[in-house]
PDB file with one MODEL, atoms N, CA, C and O in Angstrom:
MODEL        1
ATOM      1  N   UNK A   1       0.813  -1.191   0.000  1.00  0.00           N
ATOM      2  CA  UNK A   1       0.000   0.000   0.000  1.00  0.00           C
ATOM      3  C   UNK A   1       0.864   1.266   0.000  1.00  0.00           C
ATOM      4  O   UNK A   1       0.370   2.198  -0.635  1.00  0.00           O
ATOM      5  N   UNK A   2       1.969   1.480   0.539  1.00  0.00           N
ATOM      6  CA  UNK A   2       3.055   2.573   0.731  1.00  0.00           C
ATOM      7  C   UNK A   2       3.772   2.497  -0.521  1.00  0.00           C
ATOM      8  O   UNK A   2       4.272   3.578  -0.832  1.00  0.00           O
ATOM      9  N   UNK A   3       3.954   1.659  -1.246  1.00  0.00           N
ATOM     10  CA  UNK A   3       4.576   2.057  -2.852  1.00  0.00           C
ATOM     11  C   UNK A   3       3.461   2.414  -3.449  1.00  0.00           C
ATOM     12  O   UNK A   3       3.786   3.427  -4.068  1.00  0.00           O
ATOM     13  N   UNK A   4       1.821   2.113  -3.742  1.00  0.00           N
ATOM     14  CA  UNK A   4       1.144   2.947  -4.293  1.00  0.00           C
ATOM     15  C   UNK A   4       0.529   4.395  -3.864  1.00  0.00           C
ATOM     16  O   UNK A   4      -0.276   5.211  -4.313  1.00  0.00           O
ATOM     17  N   UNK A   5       1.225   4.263  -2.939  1.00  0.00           N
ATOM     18  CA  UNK A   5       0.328   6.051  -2.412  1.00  0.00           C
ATOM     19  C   UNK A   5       2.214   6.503  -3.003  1.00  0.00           C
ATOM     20  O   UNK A   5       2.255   7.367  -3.879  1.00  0.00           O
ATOM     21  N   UNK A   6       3.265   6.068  -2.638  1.00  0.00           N
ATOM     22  CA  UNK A   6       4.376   6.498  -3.121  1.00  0.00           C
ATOM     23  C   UNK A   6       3.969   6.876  -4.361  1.00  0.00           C
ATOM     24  O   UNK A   6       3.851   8.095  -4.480  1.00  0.00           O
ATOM     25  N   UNK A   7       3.629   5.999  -5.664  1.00  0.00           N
ATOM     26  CA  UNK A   7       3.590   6.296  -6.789  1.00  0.00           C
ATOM     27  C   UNK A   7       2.367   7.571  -7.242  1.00  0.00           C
ATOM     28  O   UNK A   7       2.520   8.489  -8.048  1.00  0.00           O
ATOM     29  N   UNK A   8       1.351   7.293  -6.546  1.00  0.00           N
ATOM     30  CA  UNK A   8       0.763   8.239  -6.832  1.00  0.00           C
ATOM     31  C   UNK A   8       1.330   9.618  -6.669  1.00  0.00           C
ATOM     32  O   UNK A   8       1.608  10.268  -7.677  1.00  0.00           O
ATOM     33  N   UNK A   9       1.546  10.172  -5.308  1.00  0.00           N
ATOM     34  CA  UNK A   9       2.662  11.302  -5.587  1.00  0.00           C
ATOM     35  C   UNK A   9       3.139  11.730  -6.394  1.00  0.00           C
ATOM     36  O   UNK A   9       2.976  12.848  -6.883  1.00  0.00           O
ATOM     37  N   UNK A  10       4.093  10.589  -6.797  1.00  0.00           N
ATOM     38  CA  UNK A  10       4.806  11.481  -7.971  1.00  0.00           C
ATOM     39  C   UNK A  10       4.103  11.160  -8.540  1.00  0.00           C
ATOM     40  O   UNK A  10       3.306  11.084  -7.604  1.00  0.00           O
ATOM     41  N   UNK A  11       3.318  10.712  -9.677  1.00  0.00           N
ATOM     42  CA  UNK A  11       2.192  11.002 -10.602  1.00  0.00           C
ATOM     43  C   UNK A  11       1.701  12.217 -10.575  1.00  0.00           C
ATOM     44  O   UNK A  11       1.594  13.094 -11.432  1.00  0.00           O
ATOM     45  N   UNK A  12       1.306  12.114  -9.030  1.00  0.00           N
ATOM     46  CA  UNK A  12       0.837  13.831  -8.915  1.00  0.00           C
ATOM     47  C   UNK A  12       1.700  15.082  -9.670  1.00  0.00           C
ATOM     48  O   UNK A  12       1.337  15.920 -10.495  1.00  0.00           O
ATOM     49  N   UNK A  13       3.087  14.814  -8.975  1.00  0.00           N
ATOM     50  CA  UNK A  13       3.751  15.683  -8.915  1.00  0.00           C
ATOM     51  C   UNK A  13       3.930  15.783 -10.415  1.00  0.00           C
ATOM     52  O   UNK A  13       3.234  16.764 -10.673  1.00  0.00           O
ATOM     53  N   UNK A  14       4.493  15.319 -11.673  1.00  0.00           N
ATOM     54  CA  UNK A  14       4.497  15.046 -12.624  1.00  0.00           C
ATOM     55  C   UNK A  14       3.203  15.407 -13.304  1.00  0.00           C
ATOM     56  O   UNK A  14       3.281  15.830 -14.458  1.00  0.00           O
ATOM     57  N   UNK A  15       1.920  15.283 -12.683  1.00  0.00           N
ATOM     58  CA  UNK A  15       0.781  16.049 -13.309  1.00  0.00           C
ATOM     59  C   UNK A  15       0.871  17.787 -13.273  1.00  0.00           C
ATOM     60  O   UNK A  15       0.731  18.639 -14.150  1.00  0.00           O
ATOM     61  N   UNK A  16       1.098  17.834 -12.178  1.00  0.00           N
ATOM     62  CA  UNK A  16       1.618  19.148 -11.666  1.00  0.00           C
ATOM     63  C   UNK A  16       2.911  19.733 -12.328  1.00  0.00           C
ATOM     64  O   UNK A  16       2.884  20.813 -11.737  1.00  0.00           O
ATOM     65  N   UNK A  17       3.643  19.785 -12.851  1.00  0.00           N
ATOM     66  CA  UNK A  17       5.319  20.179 -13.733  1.00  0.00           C
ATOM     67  C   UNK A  17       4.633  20.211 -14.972  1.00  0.00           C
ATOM     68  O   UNK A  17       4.936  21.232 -15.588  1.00  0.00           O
ATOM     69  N   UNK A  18       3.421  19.129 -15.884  1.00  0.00           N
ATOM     70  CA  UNK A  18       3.034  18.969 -17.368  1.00  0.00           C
ATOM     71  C   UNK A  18       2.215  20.347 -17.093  1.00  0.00           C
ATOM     72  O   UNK A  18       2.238  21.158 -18.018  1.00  0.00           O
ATOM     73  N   UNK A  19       1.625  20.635 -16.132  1.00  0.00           N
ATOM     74  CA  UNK A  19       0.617  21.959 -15.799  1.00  0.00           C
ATOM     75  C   UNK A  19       1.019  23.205 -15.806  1.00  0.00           C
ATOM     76  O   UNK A  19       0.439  24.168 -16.307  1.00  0.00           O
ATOM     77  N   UNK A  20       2.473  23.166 -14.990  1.00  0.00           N
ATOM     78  CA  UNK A  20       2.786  24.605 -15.168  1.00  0.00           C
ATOM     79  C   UNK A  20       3.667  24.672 -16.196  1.00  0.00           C
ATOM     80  O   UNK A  20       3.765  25.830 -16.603  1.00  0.00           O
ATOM     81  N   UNK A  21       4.411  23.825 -16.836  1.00  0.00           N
ATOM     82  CA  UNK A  21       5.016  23.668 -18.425  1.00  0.00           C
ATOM     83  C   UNK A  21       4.398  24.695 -19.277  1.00  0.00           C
ATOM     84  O   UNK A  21       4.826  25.751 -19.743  1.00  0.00           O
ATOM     85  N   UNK A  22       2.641  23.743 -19.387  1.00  0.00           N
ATOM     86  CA  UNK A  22       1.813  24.365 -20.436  1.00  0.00           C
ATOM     87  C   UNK A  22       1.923  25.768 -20.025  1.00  0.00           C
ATOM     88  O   UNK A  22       2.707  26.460 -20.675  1.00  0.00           O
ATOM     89  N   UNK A  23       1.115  26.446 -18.819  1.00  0.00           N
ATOM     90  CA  UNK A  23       0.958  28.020 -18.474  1.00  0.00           C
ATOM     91  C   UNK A  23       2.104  28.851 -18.783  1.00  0.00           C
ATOM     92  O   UNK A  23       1.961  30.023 -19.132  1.00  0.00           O
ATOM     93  N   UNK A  24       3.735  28.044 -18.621  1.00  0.00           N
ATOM     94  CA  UNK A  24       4.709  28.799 -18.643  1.00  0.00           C
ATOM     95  C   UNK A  24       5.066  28.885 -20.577  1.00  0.00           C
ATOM     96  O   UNK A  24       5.816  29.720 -21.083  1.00  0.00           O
ATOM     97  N   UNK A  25       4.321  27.821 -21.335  1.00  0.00           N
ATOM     98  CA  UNK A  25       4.601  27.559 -22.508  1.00  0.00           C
ATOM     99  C   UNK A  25       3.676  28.894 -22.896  1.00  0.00           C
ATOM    100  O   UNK A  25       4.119  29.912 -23.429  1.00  0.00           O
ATOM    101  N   UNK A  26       2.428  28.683 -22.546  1.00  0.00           N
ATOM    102  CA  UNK A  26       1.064  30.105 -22.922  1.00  0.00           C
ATOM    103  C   UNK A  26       1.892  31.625 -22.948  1.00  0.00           C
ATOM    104  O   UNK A  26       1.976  32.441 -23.866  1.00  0.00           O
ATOM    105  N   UNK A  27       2.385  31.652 -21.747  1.00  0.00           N
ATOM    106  CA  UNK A  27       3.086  32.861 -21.439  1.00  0.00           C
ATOM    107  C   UNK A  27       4.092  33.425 -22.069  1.00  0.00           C
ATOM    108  O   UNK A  27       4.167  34.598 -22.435  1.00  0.00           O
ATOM    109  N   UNK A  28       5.223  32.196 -22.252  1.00  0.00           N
ATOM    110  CA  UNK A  28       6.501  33.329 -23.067  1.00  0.00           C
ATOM    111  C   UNK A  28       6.028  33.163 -24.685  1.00  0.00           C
ATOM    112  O   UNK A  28       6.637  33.832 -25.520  1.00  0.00           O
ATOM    113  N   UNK A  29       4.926  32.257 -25.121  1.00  0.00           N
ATOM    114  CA  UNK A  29       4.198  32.694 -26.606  1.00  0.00           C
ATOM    115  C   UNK A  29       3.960  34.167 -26.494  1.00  0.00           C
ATOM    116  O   UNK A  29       4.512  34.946 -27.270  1.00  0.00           O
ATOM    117  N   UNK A  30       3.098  34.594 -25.486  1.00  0.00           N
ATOM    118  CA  UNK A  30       2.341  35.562 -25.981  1.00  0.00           C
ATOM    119  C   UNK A  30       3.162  37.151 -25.705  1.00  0.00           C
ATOM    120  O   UNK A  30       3.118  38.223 -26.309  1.00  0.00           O
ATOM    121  N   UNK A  31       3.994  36.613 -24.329  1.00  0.00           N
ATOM    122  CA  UNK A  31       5.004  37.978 -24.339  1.00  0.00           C
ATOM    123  C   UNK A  31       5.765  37.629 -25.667  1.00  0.00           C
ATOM    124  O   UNK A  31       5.380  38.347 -26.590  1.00  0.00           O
ATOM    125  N   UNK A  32       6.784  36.683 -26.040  1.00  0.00           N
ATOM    126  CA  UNK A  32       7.508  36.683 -26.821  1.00  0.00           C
ATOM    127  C   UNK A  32       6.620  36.910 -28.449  1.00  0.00           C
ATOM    128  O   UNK A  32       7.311  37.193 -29.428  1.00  0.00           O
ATOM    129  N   UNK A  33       5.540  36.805 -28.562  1.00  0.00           N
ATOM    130  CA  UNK A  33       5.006  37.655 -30.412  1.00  0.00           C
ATOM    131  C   UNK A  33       4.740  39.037 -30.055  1.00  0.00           C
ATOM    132  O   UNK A  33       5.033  39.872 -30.911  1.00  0.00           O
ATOM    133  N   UNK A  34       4.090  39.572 -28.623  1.00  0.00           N
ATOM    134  CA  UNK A  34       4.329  41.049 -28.047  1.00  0.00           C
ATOM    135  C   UNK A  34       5.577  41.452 -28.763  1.00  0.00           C
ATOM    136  O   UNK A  34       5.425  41.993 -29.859  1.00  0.00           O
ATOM    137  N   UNK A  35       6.821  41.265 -28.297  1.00  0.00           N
ATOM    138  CA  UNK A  35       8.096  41.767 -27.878  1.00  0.00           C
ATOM    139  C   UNK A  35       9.024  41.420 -29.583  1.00  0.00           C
ATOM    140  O   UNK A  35      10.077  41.973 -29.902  1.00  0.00           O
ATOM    141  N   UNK A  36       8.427  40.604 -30.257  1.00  0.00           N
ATOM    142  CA  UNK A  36       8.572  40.425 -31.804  1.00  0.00           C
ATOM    143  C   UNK A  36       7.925  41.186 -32.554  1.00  0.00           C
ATOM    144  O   UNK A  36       8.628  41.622 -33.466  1.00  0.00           O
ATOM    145  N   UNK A  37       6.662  41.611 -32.569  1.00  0.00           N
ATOM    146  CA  UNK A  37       6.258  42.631 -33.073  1.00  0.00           C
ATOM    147  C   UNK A  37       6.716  44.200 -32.631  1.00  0.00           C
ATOM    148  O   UNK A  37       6.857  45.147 -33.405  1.00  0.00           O
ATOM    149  N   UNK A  38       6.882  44.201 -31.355  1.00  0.00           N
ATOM    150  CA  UNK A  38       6.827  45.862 -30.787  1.00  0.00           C
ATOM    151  C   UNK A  38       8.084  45.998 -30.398  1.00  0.00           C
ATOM    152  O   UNK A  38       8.353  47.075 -29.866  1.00  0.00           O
ATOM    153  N   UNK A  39       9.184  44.991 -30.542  1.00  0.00           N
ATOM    154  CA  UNK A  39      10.213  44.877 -29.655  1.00  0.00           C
ATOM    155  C   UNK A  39      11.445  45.550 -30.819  1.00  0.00           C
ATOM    156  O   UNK A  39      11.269  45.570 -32.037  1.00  0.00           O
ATOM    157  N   UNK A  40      12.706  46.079 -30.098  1.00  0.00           N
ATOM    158  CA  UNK A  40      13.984  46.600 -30.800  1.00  0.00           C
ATOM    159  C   UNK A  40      14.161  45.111 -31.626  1.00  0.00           C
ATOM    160  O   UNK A  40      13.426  44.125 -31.571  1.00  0.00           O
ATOM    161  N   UNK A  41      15.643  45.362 -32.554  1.00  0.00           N
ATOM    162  CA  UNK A  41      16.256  44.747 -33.050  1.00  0.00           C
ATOM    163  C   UNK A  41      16.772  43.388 -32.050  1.00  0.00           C
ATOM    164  O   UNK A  41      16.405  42.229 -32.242  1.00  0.00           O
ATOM    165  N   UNK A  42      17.427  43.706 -31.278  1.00  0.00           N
ATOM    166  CA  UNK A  42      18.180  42.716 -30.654  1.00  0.00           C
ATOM    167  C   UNK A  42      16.723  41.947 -29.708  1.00  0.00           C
ATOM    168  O   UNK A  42      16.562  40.728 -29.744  1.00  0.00           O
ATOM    169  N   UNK A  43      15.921  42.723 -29.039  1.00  0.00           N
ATOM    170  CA  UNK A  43      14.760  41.842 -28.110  1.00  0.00           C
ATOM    171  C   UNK A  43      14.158  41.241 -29.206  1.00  0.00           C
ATOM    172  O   UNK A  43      12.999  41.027 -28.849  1.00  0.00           O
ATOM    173  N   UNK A  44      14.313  40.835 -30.394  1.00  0.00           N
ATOM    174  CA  UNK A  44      13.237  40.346 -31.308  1.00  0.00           C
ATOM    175  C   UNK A  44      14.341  38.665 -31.309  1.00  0.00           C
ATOM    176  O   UNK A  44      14.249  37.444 -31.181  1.00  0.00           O
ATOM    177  N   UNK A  45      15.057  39.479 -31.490  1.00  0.00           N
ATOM    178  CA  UNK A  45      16.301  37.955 -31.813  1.00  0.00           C
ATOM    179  C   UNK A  45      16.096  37.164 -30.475  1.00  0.00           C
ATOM    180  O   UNK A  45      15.733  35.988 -30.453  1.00  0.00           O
ATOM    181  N   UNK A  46      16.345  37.867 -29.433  1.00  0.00           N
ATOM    182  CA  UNK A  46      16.430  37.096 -28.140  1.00  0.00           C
ATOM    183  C   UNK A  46      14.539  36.437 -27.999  1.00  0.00           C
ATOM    184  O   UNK A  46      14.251  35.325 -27.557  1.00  0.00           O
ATOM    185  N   UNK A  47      13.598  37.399 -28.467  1.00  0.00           N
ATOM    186  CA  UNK A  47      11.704  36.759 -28.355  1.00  0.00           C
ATOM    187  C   UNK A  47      12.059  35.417 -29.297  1.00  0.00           C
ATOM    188  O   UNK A  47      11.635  34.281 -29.084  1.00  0.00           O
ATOM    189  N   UNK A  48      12.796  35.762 -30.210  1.00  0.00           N
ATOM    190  CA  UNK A  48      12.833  34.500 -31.244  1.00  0.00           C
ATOM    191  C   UNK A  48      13.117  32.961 -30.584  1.00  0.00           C
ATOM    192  O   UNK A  48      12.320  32.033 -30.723  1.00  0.00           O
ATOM    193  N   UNK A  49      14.057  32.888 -30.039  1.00  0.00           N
ATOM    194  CA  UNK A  49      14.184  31.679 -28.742  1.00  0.00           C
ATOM    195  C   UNK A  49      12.841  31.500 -28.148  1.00  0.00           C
ATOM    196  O   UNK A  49      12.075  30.550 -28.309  1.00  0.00           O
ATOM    197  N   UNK A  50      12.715  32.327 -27.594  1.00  0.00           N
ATOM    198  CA  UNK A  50      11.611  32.581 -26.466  1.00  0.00           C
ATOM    199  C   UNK A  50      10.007  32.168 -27.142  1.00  0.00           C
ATOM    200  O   UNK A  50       8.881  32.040 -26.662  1.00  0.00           O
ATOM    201  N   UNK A  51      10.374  32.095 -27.977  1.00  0.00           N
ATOM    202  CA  UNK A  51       8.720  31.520 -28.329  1.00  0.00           C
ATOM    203  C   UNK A  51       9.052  30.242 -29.409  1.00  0.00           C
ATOM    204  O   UNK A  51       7.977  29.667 -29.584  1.00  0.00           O
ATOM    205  N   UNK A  52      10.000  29.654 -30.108  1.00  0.00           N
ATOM    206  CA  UNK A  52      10.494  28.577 -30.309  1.00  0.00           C
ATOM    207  C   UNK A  52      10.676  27.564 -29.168  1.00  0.00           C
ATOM    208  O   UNK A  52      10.624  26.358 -29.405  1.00  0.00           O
ATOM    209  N   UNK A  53      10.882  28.029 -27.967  1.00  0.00           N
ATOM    210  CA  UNK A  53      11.074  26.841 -26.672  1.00  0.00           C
ATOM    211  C   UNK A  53       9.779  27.381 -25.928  1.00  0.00           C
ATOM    212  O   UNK A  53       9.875  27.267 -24.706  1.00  0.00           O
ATOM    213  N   UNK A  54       8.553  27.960 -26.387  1.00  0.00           N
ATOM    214  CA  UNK A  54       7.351  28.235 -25.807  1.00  0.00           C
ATOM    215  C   UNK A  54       6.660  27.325 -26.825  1.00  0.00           C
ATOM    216  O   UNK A  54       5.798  26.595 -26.337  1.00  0.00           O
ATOM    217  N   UNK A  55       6.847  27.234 -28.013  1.00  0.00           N
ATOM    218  CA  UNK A  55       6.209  26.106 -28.555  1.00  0.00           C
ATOM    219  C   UNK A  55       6.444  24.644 -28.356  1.00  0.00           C
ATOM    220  O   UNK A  55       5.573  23.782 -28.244  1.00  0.00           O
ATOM    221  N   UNK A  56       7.578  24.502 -28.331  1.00  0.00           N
ATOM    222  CA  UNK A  56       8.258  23.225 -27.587  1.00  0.00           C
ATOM    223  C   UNK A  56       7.490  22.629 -26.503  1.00  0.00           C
ATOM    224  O   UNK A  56       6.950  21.523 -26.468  1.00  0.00           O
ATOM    225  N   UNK A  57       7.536  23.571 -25.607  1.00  0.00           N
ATOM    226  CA  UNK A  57       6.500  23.205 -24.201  1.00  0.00           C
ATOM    227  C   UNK A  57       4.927  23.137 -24.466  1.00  0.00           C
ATOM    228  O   UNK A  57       4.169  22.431 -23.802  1.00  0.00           O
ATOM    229  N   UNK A  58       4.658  23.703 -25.190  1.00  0.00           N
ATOM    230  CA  UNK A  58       3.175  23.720 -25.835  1.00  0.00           C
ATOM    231  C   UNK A  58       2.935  22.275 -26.298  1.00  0.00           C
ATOM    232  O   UNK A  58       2.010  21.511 -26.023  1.00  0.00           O
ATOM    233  N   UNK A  59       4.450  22.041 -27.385  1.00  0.00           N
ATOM    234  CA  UNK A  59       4.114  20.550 -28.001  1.00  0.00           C
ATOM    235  C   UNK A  59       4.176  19.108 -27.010  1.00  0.00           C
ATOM    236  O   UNK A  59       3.551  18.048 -27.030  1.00  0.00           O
ATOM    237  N   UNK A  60       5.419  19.746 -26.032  1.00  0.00           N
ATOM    238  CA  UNK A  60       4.993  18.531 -25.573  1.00  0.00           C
ATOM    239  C   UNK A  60       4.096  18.189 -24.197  1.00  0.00           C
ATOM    240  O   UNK A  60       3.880  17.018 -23.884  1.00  0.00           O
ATOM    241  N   UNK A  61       3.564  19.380 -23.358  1.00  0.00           N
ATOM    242  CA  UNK A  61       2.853  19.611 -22.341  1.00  0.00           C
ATOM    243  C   UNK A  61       1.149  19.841 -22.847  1.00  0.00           C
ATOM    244  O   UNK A  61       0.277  19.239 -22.220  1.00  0.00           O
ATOM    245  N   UNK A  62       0.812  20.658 -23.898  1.00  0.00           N
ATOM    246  CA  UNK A  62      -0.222  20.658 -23.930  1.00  0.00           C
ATOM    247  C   UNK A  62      -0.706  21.875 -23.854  1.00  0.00           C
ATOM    248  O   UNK A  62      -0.447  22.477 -22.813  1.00  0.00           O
ATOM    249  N   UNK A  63      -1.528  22.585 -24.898  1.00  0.00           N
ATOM    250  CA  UNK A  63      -1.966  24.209 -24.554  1.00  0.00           C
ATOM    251  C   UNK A  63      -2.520  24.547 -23.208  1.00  0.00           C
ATOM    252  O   UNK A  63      -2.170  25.439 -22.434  1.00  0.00           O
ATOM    253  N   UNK A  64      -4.027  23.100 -23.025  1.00  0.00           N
ATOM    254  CA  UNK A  64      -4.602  23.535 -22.388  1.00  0.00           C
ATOM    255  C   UNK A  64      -4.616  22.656 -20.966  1.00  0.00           C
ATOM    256  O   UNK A  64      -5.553  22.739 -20.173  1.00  0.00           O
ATOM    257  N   UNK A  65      -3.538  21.866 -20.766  1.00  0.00           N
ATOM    258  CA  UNK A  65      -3.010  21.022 -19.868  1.00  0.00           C
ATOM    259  C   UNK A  65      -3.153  22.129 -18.105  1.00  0.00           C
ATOM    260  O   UNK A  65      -3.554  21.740 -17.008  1.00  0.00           O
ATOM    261  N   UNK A  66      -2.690  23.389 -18.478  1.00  0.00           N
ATOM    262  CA  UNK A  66      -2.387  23.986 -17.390  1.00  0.00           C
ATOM    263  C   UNK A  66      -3.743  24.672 -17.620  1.00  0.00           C
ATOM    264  O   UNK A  66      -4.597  24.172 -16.888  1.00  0.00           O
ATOM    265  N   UNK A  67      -4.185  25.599 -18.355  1.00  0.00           N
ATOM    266  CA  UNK A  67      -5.880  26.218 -17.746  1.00  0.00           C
ATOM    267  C   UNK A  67      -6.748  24.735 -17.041  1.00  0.00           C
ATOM    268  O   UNK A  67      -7.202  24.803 -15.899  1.00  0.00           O
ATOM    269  N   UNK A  68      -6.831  23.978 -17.537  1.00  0.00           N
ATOM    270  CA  UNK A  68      -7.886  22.705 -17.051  1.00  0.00           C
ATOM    271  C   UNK A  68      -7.247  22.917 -15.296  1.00  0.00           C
ATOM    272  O   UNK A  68      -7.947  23.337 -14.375  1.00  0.00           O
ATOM    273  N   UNK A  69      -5.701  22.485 -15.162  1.00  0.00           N
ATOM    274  CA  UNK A  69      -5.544  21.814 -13.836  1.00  0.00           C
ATOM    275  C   UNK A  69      -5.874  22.645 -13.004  1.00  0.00           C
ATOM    276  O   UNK A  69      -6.577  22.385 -12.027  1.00  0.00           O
ATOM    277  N   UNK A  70      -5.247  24.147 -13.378  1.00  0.00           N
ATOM    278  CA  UNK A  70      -5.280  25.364 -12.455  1.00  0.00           C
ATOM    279  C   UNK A  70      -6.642  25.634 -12.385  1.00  0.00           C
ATOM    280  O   UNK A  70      -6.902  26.090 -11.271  1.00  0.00           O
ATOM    281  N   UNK A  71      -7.916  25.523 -13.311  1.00  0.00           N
ATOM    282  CA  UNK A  71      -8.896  26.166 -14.070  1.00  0.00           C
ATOM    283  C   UNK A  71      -9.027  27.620 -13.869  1.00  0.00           C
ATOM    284  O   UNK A  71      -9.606  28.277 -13.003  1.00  0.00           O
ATOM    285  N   UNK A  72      -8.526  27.854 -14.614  1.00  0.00           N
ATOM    286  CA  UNK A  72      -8.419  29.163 -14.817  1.00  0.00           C
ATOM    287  C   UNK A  72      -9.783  30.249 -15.521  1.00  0.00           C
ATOM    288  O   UNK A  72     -10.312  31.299 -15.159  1.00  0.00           O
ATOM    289  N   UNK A  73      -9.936  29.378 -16.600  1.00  0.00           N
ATOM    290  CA  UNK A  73     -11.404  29.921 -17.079  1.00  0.00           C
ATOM    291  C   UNK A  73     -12.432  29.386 -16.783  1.00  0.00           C
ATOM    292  O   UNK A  73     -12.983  28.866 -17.753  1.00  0.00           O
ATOM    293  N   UNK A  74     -13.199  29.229 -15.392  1.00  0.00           N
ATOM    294  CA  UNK A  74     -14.511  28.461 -14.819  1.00  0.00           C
ATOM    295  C   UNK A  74     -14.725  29.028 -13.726  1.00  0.00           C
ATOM    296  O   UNK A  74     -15.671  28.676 -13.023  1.00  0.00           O
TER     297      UNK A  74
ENDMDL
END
């Protein structure tokens, strides 16, 4: 019984990291096309990362992985 409440945990915890992945994936999308459109020369190069490894996390966490857990819109 103590290795499955063990495992659950981290399951948990691991549900919890895919959750804030996604929110943190949502976030540097939307600052980083902000800061690409409105941004200097050099902050556009550096948004350029910044929303290439915001899609990354998107692809592999999930858009809406983090509004559901947190629920954010309900």
């Amino acid at each position: 019984m103590v290795m499955f409440d063990y495992f659950e945990d981290v399951l948990e915890g691991v549900e919890f990291l895919i959750a804030v992945g996604s929110i943190v994936g949502l976030l540097g999308l939307f600052v980083g096309l902000i800061f690409l459109i409105w941004g200097s020369k050099r902050m556009r190069y550096q948004m350029t990362g910044v929303v290439i490894v915001s899609f990354i996390l998107l692809a592999v966490c999930g858009p809406d992985a983090g509004i559901k857990y947190f629920r954010i819109f309900r």
